[in-house]
C-alpha positions in Angstrom: 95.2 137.3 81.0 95.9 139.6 84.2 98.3 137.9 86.7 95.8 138.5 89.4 94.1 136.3 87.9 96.4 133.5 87.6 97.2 134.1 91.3 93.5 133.7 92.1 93.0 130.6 90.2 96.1 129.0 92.0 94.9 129.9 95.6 91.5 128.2 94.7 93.3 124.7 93.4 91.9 122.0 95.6 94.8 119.9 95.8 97.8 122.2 96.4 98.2 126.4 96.3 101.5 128.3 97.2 101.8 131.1 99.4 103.4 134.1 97.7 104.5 137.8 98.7 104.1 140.8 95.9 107.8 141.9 96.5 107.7 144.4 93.7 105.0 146.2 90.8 101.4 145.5 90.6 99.7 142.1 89.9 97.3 143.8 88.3 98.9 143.6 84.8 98.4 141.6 81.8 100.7 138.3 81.2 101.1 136.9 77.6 103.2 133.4 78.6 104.8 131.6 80.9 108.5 130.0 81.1 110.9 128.7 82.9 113.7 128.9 80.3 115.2 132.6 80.1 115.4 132.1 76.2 111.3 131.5 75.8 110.5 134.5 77.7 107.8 136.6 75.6 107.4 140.1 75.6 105.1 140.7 78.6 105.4 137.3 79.8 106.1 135.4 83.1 109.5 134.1 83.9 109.5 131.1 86.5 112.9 130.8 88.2 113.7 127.2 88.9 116.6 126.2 90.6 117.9 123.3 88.9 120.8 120.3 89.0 122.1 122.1 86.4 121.9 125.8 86.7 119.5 128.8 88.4 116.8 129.9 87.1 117.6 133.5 88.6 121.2 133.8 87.5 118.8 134.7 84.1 117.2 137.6 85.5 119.4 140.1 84.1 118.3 138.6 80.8 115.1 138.8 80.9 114.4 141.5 83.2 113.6 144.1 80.5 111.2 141.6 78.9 109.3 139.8 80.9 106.2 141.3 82.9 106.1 139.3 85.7 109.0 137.4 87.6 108.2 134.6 90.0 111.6 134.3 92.5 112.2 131.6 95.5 112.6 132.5 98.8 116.3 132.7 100.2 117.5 133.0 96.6 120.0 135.9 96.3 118.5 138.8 93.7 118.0 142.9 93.3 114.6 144.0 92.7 115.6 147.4 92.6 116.2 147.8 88.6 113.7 145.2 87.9 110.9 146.9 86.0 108.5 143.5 86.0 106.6 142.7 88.9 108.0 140.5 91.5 106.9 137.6 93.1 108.2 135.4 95.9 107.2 132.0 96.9 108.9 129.3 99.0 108.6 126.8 95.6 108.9 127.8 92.1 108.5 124.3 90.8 104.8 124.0 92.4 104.0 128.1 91.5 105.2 126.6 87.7 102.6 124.0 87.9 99.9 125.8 89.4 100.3 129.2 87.4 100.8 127.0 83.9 97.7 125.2 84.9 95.8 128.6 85.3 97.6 130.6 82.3 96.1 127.2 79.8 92.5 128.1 81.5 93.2 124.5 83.4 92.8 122.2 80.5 93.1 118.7 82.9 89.5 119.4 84.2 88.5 119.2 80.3 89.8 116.4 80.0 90.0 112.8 81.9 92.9 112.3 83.5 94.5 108.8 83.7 98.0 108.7 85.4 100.4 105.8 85.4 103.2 105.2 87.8 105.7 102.5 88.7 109.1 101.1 87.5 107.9 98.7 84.7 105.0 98.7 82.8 103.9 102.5 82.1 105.2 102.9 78.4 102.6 99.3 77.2 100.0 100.2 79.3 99.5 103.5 78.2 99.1 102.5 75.1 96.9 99.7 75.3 94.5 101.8 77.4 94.9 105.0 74.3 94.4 101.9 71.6 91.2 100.6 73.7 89.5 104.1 74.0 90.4 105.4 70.6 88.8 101.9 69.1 85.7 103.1 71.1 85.2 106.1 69.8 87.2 108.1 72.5 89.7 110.5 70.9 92.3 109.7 73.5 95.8 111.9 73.7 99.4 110.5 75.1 102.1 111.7 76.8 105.0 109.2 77.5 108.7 107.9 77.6 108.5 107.2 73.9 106.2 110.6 72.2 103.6 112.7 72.8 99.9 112.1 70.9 97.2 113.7 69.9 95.7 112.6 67.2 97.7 111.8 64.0 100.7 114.2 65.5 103.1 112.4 67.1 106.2 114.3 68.8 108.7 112.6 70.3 109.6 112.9 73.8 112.4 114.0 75.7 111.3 113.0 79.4 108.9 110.4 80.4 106.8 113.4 82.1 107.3 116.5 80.7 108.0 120.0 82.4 104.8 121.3 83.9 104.3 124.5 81.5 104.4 121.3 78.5 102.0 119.7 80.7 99.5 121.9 80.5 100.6 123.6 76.9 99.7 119.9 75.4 96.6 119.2 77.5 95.2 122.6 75.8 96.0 121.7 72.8 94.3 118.1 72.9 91.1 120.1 74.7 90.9 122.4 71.4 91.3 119.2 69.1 88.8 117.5 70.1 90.5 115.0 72.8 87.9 113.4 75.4 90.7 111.6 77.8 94.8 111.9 78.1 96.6 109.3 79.7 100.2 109.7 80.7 103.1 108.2 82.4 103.8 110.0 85.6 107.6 109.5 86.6 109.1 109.9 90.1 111.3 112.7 89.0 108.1 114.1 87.6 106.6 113.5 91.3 109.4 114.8 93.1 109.3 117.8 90.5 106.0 118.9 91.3 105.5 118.6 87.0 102.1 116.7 87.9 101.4 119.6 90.8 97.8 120.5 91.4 96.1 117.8 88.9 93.4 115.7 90.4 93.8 112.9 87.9 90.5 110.8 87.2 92.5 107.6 87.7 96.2 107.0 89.0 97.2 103.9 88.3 100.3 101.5 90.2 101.8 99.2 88.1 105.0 97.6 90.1 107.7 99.0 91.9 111.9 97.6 92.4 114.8 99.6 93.0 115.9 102.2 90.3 116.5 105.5 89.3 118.2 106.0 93.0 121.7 108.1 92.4 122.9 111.8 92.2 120.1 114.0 90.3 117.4 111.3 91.2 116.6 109.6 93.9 118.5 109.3 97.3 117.2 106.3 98.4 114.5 103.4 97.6 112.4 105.0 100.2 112.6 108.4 99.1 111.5 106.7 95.2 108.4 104.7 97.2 107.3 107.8 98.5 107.1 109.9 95.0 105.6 107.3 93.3 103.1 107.7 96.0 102.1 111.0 95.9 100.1 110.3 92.8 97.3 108.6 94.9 97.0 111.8 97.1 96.0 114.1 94.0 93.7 111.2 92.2 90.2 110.1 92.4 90.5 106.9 91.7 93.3 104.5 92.4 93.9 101.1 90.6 96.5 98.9 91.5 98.7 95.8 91.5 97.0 93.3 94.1 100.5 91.3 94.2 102.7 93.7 94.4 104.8 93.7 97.7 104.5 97.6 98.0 101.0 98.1 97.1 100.3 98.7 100.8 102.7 101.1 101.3 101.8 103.0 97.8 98.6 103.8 99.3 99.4 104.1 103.2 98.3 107.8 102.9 96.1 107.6 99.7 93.1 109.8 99.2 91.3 107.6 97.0 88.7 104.7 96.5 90.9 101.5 95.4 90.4 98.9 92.6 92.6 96.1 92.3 93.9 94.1 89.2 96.3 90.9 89.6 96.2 87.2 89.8 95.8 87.0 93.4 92.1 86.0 94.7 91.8 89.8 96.4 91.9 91.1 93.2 88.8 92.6 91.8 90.0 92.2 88.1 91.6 88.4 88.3 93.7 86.5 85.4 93.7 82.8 85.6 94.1 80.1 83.5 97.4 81.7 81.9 98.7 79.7 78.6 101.8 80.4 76.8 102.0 79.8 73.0 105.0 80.0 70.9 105.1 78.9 67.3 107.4 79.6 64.7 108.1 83.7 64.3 104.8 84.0 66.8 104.3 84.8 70.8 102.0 85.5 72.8 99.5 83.6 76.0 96.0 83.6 76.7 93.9 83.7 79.9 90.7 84.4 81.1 89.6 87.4 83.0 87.5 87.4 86.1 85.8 90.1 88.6 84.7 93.3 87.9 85.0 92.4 83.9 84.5 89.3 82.0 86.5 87.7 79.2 88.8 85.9 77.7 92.2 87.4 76.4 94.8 86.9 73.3 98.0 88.4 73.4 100.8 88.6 70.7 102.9 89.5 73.9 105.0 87.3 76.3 105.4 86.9 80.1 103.4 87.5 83.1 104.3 91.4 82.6 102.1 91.6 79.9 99.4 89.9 82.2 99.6 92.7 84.2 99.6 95.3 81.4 96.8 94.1 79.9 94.8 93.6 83.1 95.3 97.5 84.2 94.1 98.1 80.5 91.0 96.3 81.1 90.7 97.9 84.9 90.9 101.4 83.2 89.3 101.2 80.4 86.1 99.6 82.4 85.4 103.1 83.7 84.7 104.2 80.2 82.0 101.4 80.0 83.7 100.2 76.9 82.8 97.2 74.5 84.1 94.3 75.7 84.3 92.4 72.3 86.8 95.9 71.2 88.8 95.5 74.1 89.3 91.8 73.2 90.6 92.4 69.5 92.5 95.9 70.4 94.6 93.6 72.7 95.3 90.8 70.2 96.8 93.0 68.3 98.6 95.9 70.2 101.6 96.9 69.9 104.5 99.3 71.0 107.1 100.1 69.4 110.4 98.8 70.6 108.6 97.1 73.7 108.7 93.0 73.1 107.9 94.7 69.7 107.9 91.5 67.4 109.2 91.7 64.1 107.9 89.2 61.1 111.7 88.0 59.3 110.8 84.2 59.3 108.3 81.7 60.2 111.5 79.4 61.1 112.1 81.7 64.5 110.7 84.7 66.5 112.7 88.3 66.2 111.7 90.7 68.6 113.1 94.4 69.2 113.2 95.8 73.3 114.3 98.4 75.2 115.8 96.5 78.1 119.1 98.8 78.7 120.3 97.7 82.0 120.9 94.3 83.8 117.1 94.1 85.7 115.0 95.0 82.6 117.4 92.4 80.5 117.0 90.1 83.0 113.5 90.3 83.3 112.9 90.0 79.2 115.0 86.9 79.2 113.5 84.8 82.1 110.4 85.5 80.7 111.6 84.5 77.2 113.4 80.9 78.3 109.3 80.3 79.5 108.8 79.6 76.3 111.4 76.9 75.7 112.5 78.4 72.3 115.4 75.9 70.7 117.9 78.6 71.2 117.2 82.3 73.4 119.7 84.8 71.2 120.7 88.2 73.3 121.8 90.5 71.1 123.6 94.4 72.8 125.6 96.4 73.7 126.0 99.6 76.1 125.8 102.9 76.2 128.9 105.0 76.2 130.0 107.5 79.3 128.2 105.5 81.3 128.9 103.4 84.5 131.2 100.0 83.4 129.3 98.2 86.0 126.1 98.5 84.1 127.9 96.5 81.0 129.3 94.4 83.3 126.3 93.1 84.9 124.4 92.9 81.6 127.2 90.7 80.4 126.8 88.6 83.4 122.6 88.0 82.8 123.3 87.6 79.1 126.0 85.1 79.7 123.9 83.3 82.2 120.8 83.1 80.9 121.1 83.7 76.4 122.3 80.1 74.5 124.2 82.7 72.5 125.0 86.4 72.9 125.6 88.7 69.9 127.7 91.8 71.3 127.3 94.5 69.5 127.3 98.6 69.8 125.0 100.5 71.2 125.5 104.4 71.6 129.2 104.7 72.1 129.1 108.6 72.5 132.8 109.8 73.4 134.1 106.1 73.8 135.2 103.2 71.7 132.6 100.7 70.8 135.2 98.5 70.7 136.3 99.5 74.5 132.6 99.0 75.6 132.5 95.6 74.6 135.2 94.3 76.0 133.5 95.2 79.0 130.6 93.7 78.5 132.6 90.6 77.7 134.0 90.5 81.3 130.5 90.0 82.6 129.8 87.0 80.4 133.5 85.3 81.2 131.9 85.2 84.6 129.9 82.6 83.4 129.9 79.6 80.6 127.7 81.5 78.1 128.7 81.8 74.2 129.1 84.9 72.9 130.1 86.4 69.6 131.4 90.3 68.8 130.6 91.8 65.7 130.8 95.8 66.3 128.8 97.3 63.3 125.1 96.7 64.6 123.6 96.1 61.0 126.1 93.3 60.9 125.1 91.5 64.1 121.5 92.3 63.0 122.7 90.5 59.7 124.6 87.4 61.5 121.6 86.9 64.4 119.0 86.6 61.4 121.3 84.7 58.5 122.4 82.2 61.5 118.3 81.9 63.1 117.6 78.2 63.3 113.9 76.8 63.5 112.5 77.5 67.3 114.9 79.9 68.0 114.0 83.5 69.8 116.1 86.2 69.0 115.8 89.7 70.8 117.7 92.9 69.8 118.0 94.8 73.1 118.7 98.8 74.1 117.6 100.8 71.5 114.1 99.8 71.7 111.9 102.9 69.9 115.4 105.1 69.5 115.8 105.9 66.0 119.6 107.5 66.4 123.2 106.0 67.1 125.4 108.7 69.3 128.6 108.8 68.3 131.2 111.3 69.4 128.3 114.0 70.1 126.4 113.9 67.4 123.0 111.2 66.5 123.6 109.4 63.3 120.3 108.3 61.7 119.6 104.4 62.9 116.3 102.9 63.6 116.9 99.0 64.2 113.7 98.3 61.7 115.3 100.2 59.1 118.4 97.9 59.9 116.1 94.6 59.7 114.2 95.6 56.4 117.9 96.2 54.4 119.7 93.1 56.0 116.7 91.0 54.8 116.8 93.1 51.4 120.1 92.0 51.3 120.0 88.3 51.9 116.8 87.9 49.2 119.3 89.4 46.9 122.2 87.2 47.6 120.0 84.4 47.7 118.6 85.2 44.2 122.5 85.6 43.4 
C-alpha cells in the first residue's frame, strides 16, 4: 500500500483527520506495516513516534531509521532529518495520525463491521459479554475486545489493557472481518479516550453504563472532570447512544453528544424500564428476577446479584434490540451468563454460596458486599488481600469496608510483588481494627480458600475477592501459575479425600 494512500484515506475520515507537513522523501512510496514500537518496525514499514509516560517514541529513530520507510514525527519534538533515508512526516499528534493511518493501512475494518462501544467505571467487562453471548446465540458471529481477553471466535487472547493500542485496534478488527465476524463489541476506557486508541471510529452504538471517581492520579487522569470528559468523547464519534436514565452524570455525558439517545434504567424516563425486581438466594444459588418494560418486553432470570446486574442486563437487552433479536434467546442467554471472575459463582456446596470477583479496591469491594448483605445470607465471608508496591491506603480502606460490612474476613495474599505478604496484611488489618469486624490471617491463599470452604455453614455467602479472571500470583518479579478455580477444585479434592479417610 503507497503512503499516499494512507494519507488520503485519513484526510477523508469523517470524524477526525490530522494536518501533516512532508518534511522529508516522497509519499509516494510503498508501506508494508505500521508501529509504534521501534522493535516491530518492518522492513519498509511506518514507524509512529509516540511520546509516552514512559519513554519517546523518537529517541528510537536512530534505530529504525535505516529500516523503516516512512517516519511519522510530532511537532516541537527535537530530531535530524538530514541522514534519515525514510520519508518524514510531521503532525501536531502522533497518537490520532496512529489511529487514523492504522485504520487506513487494515483497509478500515470498523466500517465492516458493527461497532458497539462501552464506557463507564463499572459495568463494561459483564455487559460486554452478555451483549457477545446474546448475538452469538443468534446467529451473529460476534468478536470482543476487553479488560479480561480478546475474542473472535474459539481464539481467546488475553488482554493487557482494557482498550488496546490503536494499530491492535484495527490489526484485530481485520482479522475478525476475514473470519467471518458480523459485529465487535468492546470496552472503551478513558485512557483509551484520552489516547486517541478509539480515534476516527464512528461506532454503531456507544453505550454509558455509570460513572464515580477513579482512575484520577499521575499517568491517568488529573481530575474527576478531566475523566467525565473522556468518557464523553465516545458519544461525539457514535451513531447511536444508549445510556443510564439514573445516572447522576448522564446529562453531562451527552452535553455535546452527536447522537440520537436511548435510555435504559428503572426510572419512569427510561425507554427500556426494570420493575418488579425480586432477589432469590437459596443454598449455593443467586440471582433476582424482574420484568422488562418499554421498547422491549419480557421477563428476566438472572444467576447474578444486585441492582448492578439490573443494569447490565438491561443495556444487554437495549443493544442487542438493534439486532432485532429473539426475545425467547435473550431470556435463556441471560439466565445463564456468565464471566469469569465477575460475581462468577462457583458450585462447592448446596449448604452455602461461593463466588469469585474482581473487586480490588475499597469502592468496587464495597459495592459487592452491600449488594451481597441484600440477600440476608446467615454469614457474608470477605475473603483478600492486596497487591504489593502499591499505595497502603488502598489496604487500609479495604480493611476498613471488610471490617464493617463482612461477619468474617479471611485475610489472605494477593500479589505481593517485591513485598512481604505478611507486611501487606498487617496493613490491611489496621483498616479492620477500625471497626468491630472478625477477621482471621491465613497467608497461603489455597489455605484460606481451604478454611473459608471447610468452615461454610448453611446460608452463608462466601466471596473470594482480587484476583477475579487473573490466573498468576506475582511474587518478587516473576508470575507463579495460580488460577483461584484451580485452587477451589484441589482444596475440595482434598477434603473428599480426607473425608473418605
Amino acid at each position: 500500500m503507497q503512503l499516499k494512500d494512507i494519507l488520503d484515506i485519513c484526510r477523508a475520515n469523517e470524524v477526525e483527520h490530522f494536518e501533516y507537513t512532508v518534511v522529508n522523501g516522497d509519499i509516494n512510496t510503498t508501506v508494508t506495516g505500521i508501529a509504534s514500537d521501534s522493535r516491530k518496525v518492518t522492513d519498509g514499514g511506518i514507524f509512529v513516534c509516540i511520546v509516552g509516560s514512559v519513554s519517546d517514541g523518537h529517541k528510537y529513530i536512530e534505530q529504525v531509521k535505516d529500516k523503516a520507510a516512512v517516519i511519522v514525527v510530532q511537532k516541537g519534538s527535537q530530531y535530524n532529518t538530514e541522514k534519515i533515508p525514510a520519508a518524514v512526516i510531521e503532525c501536531d499528534n502522533t497518537r490520532l495520525a496512529l489511529a487514523l493511518m492504522s485504520a487506513a493501512f487494515y483497509g478500515n475494518p470498523d466500517k465492516k463491521l458493527f461497532t458497539i462501544g462501552i464506557t463507564g467505571t463499572k459495568g463494561k467487562t459483564t455487559t460486554t459479554y452478555m451483549i457477545k453471548n446474546v448475538l452469538c446465540a443468534c446467529g451473529i458471529k460476534t468478536g470482543l475486545i476487553g479488560t479480561i481477553e480478546t475474542v473472535i471466535g474459539d481464539e481467546a487472547v488475553p488482554s493487557c489493557n482494557t482498550t488496546p493500542e490503536s494499530i491492535q485496534i484495527h490489526k484485530t478488527f481485520r482479522k475478525m472481518v476475514d473470519e467471518g465476524c458480523k459485529a465487535v463489541v468492546m470496552e472503551v476506557s478513558s485512557q483509551g479516550l484520552k489516547l486517541d486508541r478509539t480515534a476516527g471510529i464512528v461506532f454503531d452504538i456507544g453505550v454509558f453504563t455509570n460513572l464515580e471517581p477513579d482512575h484520577i492520579g499521575p499517568n491517568e487522569h488529573a481530575s474527576f472532570e478531566e475523566y467525565l470528559e473522556c468518557k464523553a468523547k465516545l458519544f461525539k464519534q457514535c451513531k447511536t447512544g444508549i445510556v443510564n436514565a439514573d445516572d447522576k452524570h448522564t446529562a453531562d455525558i451527552l452535553r455535546d453528544s452527536v447522537c440520537s439517545v436511548e435510555k435504559y434504567g428503572i426510572s419512569e424516563d427510561s425507554d427500556i424500564k426494570a420493575s418488579d425486581i425480586k432477589l432469590f438466594h437459596e443454598r449455593g444459588k443467586i440471582g433476582l428476577t424482574y420484568k422488562c418494560s418499554g421498547l422491549v418486553n419480557m421477563d428476566v432470570e438472572l444467576s447474578l446479584p444486585g441492582m448492578f446486574s439490573v443494569y447490565n442486563s438491561l443495556c444487554a437487552i437495549a443493544v442487542t434490540r438493534h439486532f432485532n433479536v429473539d426475545n425467547a434467546i435473550v431470556e435463556n442467554v441471560l439466565k445463564d451468563v456468565k464471566v469469569k471472575g465477575r460475581i462468577e459463582l462457583v458450585p462447592v456446596s448446596d449448604k452455602f454460596t461461593l463466588m469469585i470477583d474482581y473487586a480490588h479496591n475499597a469502592m468496587s469491594l464495597e459495592s459487592i458486599l452491600k449488594t451481597l448483605k441484600e440477600y440476608n445470607p446467615h454469614r457474608l465471608v470477605c475473603l483478600f488481600g492486596c497487591g504489593g508496591n502499591r499505595s497502603k491506603e488502598r489496604r487500609f480502606e479495604m480493611g476498613e469496608v471488610s471490617g464493617r460490612l463482612a461477619d468474617l474476613t479471611i485475610i489472605t495474599s494477593d500479589n505481593p510483588r517485591f513485598e512481604e505478604p505478611l507486611a501487606i496484611m498487617e496493613d490491611i488489618k489496621t483498616g479492620i481494627n477500625r471497626t468491630t469486624g472478625k477477621h482471621i490471617d491465613i497467608a497461603d491463599r489455597k489455605e484460606a480458600i481451604k478454611y473459608a470452604i471447610e468452615n461454610g455453614e448453611p446460608g452463608d455467602i462466601i466471596v473470594l475477592a482480587g484476583k477475579g479472571h487473573e490466573d498468576y500470583q506475582e511474587i518478587k518479579g516473576v508470575k507463579y501459575p495460580m488460577d483461584e478455580r484451580v485452587l477451589i477444585s484441589e482444596v475440595l479434592k482434598e477434603l473428599k479425600e480426607k473425608n473418605v479417610r
